[in-house]
C-alpha distance (Angstrom), angle and dihedral (degrees) to the residues before:
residue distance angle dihedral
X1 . . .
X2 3.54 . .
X3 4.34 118.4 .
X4 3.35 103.9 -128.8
X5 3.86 85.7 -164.9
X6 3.67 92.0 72.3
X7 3.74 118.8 127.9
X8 3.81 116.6 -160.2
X9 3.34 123.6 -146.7
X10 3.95 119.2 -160.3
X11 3.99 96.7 -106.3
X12 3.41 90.6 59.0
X13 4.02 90.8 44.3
X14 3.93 87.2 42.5
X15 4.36 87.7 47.7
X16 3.76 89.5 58.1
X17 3.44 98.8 46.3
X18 3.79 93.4 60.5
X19 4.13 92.3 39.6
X20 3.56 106.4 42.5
X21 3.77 125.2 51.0
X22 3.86 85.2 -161.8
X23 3.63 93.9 67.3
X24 3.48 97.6 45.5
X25 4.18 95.8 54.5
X26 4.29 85.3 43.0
X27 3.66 95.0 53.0
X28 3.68 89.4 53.3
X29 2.96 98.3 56.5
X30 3.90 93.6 42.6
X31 3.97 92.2 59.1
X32 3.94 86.7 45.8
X33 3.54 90.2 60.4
X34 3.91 85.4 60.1
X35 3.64 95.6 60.0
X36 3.40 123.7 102.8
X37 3.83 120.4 -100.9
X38 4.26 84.8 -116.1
X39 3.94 81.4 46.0
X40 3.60 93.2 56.8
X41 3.81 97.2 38.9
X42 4.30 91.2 56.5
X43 3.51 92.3 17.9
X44 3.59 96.8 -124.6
X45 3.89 144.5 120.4
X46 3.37 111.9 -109.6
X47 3.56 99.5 153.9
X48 4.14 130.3 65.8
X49 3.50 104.8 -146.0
X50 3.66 106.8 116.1
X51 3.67 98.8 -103.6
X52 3.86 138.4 111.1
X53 3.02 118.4 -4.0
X54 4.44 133.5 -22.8
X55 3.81 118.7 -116.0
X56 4.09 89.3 -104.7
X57 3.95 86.1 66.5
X58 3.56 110.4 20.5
X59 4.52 99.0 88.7
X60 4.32 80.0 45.4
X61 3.86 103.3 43.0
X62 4.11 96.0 31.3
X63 3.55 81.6 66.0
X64 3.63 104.9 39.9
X65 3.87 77.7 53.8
X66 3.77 95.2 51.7
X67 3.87 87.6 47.4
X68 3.83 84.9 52.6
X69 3.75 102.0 44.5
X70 4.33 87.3 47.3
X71 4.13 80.8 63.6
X72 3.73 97.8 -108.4
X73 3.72 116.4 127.6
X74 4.12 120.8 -128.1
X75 4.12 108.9 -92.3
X76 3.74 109.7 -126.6
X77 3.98 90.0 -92.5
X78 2.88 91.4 47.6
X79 3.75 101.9 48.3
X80 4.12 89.4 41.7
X81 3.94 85.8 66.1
X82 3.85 88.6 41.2
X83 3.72 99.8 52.8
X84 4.04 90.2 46.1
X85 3.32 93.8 56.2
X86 3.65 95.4 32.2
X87 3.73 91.7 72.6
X88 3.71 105.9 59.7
X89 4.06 83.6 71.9
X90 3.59 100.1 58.5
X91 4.26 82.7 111.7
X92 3.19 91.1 66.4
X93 3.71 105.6 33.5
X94 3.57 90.1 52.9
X95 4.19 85.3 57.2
X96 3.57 95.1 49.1
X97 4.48 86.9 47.0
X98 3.90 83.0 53.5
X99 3.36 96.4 47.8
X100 3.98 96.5 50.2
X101 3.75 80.8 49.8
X102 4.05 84.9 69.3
X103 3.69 93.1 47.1
């Protein structure tokens, strides 16, 4: 059973990312879900409001997320690039663990 009581921190967030391939394909999809609907459609960040993903990553991960959400998992290329990039939002995927913690 899982605690719902658990509080993240971002090491731990950061420690799955680079040991479970799992993570790594959820929490892309999780940030995608934060992008705008204009976002999603030119997969781009238009916005700055600390969510989903920045406009270095957005064209790369939006469709590493698309690639995820048609049920195909990420090749290993594809999932190097992923998990490198992956990490640098462990701030923010930690929030959004906390916050499902609440729910």
């Amino acid at each position: 059973m899982k605690d719902k009581n658990k509080v993240w921190t971002v090491e731990e967030i950061k420690a799955l990312l680079t040991t479970n391939k799992r993570m790594v394909e959820k929490s892309i999809v999780e940030l995608y879900h934060y992008q705008t609907e204009d976002e999603k459609l030119f997969k781009s960040s238009n916005y700055t409001n600390g969510m989903g993903f920045n406009s270095i990553d957005s064209d790369i991960m939006s469709s590493f997320a698309q690639w995820i959400l048609s049920g195909k998992h990420l090749s290993f290329k594809q999932f190097a690039i992923a998990q490198r990039k992956i990490i640098k939002y462990a701030k923010q995927l930690t929030k959004i663990a906390n916050m499902k913690g609440e729910e």
